[in-house]
C-alpha positions as a Markdown table, in Angstrom:
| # | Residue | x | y | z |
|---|---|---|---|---|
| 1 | Unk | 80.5 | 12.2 | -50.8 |
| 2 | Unk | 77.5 | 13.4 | -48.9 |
| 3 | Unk | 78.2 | 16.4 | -46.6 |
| 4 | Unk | 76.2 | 16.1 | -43.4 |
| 5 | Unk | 74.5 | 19.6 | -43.0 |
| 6 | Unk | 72.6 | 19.7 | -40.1 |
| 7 | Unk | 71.5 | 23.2 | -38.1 |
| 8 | Unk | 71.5 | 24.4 | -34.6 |
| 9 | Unk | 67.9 | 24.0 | -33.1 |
| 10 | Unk | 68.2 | 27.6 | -30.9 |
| 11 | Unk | 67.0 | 29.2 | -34.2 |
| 12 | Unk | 63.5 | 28.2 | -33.3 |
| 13 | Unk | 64.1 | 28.8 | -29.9 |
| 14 | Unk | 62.1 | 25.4 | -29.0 |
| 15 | Unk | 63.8 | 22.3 | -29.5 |
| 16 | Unk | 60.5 | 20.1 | -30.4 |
| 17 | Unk | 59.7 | 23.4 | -33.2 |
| 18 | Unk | 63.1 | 23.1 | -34.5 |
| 19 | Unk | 62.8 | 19.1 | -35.2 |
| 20 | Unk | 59.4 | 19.5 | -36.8 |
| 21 | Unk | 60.2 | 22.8 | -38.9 |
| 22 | Unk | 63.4 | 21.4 | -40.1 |
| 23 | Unk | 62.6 | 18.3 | -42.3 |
| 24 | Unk | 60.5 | 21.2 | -44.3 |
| 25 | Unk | 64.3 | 22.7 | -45.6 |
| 26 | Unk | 65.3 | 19.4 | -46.0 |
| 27 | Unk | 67.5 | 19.6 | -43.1 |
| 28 | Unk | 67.8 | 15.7 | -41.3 |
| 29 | Unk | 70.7 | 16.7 | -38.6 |
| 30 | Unk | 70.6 | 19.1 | -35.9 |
| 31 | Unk | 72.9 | 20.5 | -33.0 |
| 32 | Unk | 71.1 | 20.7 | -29.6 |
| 33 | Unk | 71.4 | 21.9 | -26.3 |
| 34 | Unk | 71.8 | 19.0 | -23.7 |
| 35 | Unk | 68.3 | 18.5 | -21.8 |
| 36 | Unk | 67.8 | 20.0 | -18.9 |
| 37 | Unk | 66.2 | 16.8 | -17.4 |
| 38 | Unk | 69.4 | 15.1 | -18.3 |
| 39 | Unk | 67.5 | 12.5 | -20.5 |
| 40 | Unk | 69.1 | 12.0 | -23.7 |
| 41 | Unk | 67.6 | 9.0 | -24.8 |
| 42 | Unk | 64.2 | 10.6 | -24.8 |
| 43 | Unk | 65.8 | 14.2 | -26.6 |
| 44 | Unk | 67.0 | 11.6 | -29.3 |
| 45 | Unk | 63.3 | 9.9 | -29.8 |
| 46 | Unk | 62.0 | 13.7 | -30.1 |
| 47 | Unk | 64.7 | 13.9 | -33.1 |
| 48 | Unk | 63.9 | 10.4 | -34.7 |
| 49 | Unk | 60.1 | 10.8 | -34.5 |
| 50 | Unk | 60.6 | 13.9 | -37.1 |
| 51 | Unk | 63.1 | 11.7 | -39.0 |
| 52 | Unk | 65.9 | 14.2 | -37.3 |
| 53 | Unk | 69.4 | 12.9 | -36.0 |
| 54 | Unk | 71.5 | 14.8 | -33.2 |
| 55 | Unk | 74.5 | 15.3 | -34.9 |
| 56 | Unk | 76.2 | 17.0 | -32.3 |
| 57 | Unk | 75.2 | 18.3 | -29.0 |
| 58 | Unk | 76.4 | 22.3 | -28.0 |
| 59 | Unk | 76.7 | 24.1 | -24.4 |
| 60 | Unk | 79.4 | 25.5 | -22.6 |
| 61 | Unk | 82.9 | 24.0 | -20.7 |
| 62 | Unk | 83.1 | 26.1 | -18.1 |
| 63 | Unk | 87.1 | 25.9 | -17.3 |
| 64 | Unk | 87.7 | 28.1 | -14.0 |
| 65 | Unk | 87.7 | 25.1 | -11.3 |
| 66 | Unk | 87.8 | 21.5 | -10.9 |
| 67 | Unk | 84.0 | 21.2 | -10.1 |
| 68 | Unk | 82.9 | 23.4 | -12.8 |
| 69 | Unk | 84.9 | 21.2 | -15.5 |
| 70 | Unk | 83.8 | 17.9 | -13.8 |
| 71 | Unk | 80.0 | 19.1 | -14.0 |
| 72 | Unk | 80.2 | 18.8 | -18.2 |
| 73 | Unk | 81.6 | 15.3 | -18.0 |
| 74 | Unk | 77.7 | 13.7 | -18.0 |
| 75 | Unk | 76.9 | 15.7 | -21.1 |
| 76 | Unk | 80.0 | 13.6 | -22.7 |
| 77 | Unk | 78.5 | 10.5 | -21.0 |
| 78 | Unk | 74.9 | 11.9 | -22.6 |
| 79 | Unk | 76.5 | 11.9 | -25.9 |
| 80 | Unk | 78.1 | 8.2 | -26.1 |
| 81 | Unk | 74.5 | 6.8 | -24.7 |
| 82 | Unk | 72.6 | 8.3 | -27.8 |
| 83 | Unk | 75.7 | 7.6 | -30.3 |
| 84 | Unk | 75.9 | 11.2 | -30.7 |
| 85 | Unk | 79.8 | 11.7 | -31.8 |
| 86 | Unk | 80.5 | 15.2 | -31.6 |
| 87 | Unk | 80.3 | 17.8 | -29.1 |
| 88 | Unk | 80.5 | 21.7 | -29.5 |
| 89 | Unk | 81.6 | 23.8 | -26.8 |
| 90 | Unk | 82.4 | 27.2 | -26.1 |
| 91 | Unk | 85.3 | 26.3 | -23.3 |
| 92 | Unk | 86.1 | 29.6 | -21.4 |
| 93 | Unk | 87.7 | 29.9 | -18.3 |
| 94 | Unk | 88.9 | 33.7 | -16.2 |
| 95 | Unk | 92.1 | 35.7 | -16.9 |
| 96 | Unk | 92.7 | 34.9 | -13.5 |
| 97 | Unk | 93.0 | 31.2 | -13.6 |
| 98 | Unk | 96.9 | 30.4 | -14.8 |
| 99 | Unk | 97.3 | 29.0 | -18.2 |
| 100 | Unk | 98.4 | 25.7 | -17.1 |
| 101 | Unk | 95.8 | 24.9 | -14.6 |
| 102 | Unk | 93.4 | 25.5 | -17.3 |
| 103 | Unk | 95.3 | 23.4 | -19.9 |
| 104 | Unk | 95.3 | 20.4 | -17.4 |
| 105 | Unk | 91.4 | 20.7 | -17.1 |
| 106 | Unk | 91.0 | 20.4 | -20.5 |
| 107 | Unk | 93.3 | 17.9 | -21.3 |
| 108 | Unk | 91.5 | 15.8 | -18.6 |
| 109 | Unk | 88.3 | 16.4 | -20.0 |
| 110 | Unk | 89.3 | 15.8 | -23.9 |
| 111 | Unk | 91.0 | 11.9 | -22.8 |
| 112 | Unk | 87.3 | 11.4 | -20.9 |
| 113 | Unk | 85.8 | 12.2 | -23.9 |
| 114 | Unk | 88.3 | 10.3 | -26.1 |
| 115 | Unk | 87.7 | 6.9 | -23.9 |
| 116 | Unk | 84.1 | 7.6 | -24.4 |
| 117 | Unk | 84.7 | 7.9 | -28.4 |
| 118 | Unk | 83.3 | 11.8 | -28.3 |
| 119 | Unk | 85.0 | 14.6 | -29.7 |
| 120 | Unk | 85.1 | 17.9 | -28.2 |
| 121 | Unk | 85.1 | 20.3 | -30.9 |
| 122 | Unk | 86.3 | 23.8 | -29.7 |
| 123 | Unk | 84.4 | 26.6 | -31.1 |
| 124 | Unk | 85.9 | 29.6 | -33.0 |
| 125 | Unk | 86.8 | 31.8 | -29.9 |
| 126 | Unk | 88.4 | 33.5 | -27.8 |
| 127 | Unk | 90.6 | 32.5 | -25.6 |
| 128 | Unk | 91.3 | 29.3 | -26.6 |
| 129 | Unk | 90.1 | 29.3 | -30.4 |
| 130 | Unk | 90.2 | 32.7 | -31.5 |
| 131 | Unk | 91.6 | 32.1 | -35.2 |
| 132 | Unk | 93.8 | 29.2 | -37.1 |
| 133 | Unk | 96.9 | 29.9 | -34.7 |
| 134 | Unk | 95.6 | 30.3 | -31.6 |
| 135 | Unk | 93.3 | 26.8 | -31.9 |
| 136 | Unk | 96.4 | 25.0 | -33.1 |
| 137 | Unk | 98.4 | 26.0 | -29.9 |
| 138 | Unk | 95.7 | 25.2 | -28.1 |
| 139 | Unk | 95.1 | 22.1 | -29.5 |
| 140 | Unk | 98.7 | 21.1 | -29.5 |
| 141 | Unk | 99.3 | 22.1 | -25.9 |
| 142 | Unk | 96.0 | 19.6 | -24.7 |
| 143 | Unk | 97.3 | 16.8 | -27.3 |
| 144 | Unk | 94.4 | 14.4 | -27.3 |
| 145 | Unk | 92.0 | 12.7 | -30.0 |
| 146 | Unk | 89.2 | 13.8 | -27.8 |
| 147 | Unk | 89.6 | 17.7 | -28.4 |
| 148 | Unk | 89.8 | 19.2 | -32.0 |
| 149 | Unk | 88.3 | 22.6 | -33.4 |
| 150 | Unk | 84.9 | 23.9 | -34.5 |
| 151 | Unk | 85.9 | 26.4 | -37.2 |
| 152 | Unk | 82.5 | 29.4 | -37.5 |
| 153 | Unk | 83.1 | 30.4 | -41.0 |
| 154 | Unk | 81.8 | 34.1 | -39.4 |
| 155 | Unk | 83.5 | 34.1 | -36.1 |
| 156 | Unk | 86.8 | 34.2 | -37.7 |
| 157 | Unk | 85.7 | 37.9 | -39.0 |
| 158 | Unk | 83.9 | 38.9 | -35.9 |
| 159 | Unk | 86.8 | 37.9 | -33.2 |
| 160 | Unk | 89.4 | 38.9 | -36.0 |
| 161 | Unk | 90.7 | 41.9 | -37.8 |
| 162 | Unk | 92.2 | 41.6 | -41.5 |
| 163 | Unk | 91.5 | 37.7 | -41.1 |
| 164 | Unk | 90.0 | 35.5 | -43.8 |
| 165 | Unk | 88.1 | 32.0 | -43.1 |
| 166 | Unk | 90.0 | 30.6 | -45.8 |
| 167 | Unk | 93.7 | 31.5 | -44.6 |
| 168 | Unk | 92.6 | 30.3 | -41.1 |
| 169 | Unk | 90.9 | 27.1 | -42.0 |
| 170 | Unk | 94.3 | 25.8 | -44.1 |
| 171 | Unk | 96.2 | 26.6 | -40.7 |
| 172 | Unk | 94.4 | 24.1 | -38.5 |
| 173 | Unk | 92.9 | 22.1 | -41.4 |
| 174 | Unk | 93.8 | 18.8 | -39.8 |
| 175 | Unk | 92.1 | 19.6 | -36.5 |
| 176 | Unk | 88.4 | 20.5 | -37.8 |
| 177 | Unk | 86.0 | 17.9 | -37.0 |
| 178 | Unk | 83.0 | 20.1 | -37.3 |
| 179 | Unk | 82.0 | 23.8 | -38.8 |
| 180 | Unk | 80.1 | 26.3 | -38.0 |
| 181 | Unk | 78.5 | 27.6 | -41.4 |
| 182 | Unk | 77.2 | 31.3 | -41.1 |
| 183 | Unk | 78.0 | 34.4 | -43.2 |
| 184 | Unk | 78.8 | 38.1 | -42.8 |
| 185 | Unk | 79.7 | 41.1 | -43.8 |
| 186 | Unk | 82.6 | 40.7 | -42.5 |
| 187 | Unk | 82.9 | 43.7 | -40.0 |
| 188 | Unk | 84.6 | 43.4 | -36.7 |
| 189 | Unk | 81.9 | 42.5 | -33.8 |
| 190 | Unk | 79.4 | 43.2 | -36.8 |
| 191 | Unk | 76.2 | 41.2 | -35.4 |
| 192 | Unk | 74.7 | 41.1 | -39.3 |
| 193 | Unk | 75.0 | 37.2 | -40.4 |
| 194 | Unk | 72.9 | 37.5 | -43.3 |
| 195 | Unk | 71.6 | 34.2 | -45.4 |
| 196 | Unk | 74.5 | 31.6 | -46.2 |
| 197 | Unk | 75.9 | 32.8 | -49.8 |
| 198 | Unk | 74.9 | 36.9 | -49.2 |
| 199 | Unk | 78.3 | 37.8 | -47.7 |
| 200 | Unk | 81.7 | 37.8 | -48.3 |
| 201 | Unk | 83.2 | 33.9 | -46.6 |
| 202 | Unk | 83.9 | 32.2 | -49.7 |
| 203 | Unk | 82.0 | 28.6 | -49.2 |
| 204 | Unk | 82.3 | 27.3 | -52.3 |
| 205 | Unk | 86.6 | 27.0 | -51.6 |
| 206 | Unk | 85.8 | 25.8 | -47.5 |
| 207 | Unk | 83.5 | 23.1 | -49.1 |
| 208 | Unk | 86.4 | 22.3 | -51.9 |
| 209 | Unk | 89.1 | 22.5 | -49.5 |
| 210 | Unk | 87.6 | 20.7 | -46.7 |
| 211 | Unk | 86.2 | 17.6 | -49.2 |
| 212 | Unk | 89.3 | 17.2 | -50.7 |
| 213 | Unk | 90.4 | 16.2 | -46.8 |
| 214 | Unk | 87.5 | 13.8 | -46.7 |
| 215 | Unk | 85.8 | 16.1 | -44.1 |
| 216 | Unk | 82.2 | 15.2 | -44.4 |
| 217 | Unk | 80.7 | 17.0 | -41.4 |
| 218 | Unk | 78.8 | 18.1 | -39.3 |
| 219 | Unk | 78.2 | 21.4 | -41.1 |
| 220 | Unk | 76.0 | 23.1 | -38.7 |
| 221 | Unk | 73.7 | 26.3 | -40.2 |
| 222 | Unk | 74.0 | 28.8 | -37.2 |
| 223 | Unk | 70.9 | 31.5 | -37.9 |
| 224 | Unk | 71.4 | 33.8 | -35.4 |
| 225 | Unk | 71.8 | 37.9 | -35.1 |
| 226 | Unk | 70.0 | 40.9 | -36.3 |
| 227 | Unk | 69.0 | 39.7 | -39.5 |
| 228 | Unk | 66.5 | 37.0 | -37.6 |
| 229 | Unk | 65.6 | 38.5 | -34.3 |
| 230 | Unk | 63.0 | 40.1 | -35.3 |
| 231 | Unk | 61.2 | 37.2 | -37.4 |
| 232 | Unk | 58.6 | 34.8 | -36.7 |
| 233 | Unk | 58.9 | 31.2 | -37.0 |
| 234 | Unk | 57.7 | 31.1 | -40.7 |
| 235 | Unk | 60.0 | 34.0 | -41.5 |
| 236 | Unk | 63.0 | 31.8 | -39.7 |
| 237 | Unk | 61.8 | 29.1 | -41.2 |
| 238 | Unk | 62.5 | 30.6 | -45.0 |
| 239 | Unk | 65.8 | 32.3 | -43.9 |
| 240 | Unk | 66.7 | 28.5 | -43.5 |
| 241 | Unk | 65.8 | 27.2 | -46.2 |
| 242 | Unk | 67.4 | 30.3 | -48.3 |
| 243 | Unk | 70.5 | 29.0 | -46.8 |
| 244 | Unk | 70.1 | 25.4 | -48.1 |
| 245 | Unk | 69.1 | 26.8 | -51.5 |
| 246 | Unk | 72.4 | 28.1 | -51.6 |
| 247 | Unk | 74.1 | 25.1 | -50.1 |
| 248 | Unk | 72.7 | 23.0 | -53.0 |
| 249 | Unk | 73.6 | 25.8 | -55.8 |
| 250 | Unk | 77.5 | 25.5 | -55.2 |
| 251 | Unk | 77.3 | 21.4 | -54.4 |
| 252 | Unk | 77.7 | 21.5 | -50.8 |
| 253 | Unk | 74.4 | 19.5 | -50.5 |
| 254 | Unk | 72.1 | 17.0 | -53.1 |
C-alpha cells in the first residue's frame, strides 16, 4: 500500500514556490487554495509542470445563507474539471442561524458534490467537527456520500480538552476520507505544531489503524504556527522535509 502524503501549499505562502520547493522533500501531492481567477485547469498545469498533483483543493463553506453556500458550488465544479477528488473545508455558519437551516445547506451541497463524484471532507472543527462525536452527528444528520470528515491529528488537542487523536479517530473511523497530519504539544489552543514525530499524537497507531481500513489518503503535512512563522523559505523548506524524514522512519511513506 502506498499512502498518498501530499502537503498544503500555504506553507510557502506562494502557490508556484510551493510546487517547485516540494519535489525537493520528495512530496508529489499538494492541497491548494482554489484560484482566484477561477481557472483550474491552468492551477493544475502549474502542479504537473513540477511533477505535483492536486490532491485536494481547501477554502472555506461559508454556511449562514443560501447565496453564501451556492457561491462554493463552482469550486466543486473546479474540482471534477481537473479530476481533483477531494475537497477540504472549514464549513462554519453563525450561532444565529437555526441548526436545521444549516443542516439543509449542507446536505444540499454534499449531494452536488456527490453527483459531481467530489467529497467534501469536513475539517476538525468546531461547530460541526469539533472531535469524533460531534463529526459523526454531523455527518449522520447530512447523510450523503458527498460529505465525510478531515480528521487534523493536532486540532483534536487544540479544540479539545483531555481528548486523544487516537480515541477520536476509532469513533468516526468509517467517515475519514482525508487527514490532516500535524503535531503538538498537545496544549489547549497551544499554537506550537512542532515537526511531525516531536510531539505527543501517536502516528505510527493513526497510520496502523487507518491502513488496516485500506485508507490510503490524502495525508496532507499542515506546517503552520509559531514554530514556522518566523522562517524563511529554506528554513520551511527543511521543517518539511524533517517531517517526511519521520514519515519514512515509522513506514508511513517509501
Amino acid at each position: 500500500m502506498a499512502n498518498i502524503i501530499s502537503c498544503r501549499t500555504a506553507m510557502f505562502g506562494d502557490v508556484e514556490v510551493a510546487f517547485r520547493r516540494f519535489p525537493e522533500a520528495d512530496v508529489l501531492h499538494a492541497e491548494v487554495p482554489p484560484p482566484a481567477d477561477g481557472d483550474y485547469a491552468a492551477l493544475a498545469a502549474k502542479a504537473a509542470a513540477n511533477g505535483v498533483t492536486i490532491a485536494t483543493l481547501a477554502t472555506q463553506l461559508n454556511l449562514e445563507t443560501d447565496e453564501t453556500t451556492q457561491a462554493f458550488l463552482p469550486v466543486i465544479d473546479g474540482a471534477a474539471e481537473i479530476g481533483t477528488p477531494k475537497i477540504f473545508v472549514s464549513a462554519k455558519a453563525p450561532d444565529t442561524v437555526p441548526r436545521d437551516r444549516v443542516m439543509g445547506r449542507l446536505r444540499e451541497t454534499a449531494r452536488y458534490a456527490e453527483d459531481h463524484d467530489v467529497t467534501i471532507c469536513m475539517e476538525t472543527h468546531p461547530p460541526f467537527g469539533t472531535n469524533g462525536d460531534v463529526a459523526r452527528s454531523t455527518l449522520t444528520e447530512v447523510n450523503s456520500a458527498g460529505l465525510r470528515y478531515n480528521l487534523d491529528t493536532a486540532n483534536i488537542y487544540y479544540y479539545n480538552e483531555g481528548a486523544d487523536t487516537v480515541t477520536e479517530m476509532k469513533k468516526v473511523m468509517d467517515l475519514i476520507a482525508a487527514v490532516h497530519i500535524k503535531d503538538t504539544d498537545g496544549g489547549y489552543h497551544s499554537p506550537n505544531f512542532p515537526p511531525v514525530g516531536t510531539g505527543i499524537v501517536d502516528f505510527p497507531t493513526v497510520f496502523e489503524l487507518l491502513g488496516e481500513r485500506g485508507f490510503e489518503g490524502p495525508f496532507t503535512l499542515e506546517v503552520e504556527g509559531a514554530n514556522v512563522r518566523d522562517k524563511d523559505e529554506e528554513g520551511r523548506l527543511e521543517f518539511l522535509q524533517d517531517c517526511v524524514a519521520y514519515l519514512r522512519s515509522i513506514g508511513a511513506m517509501a
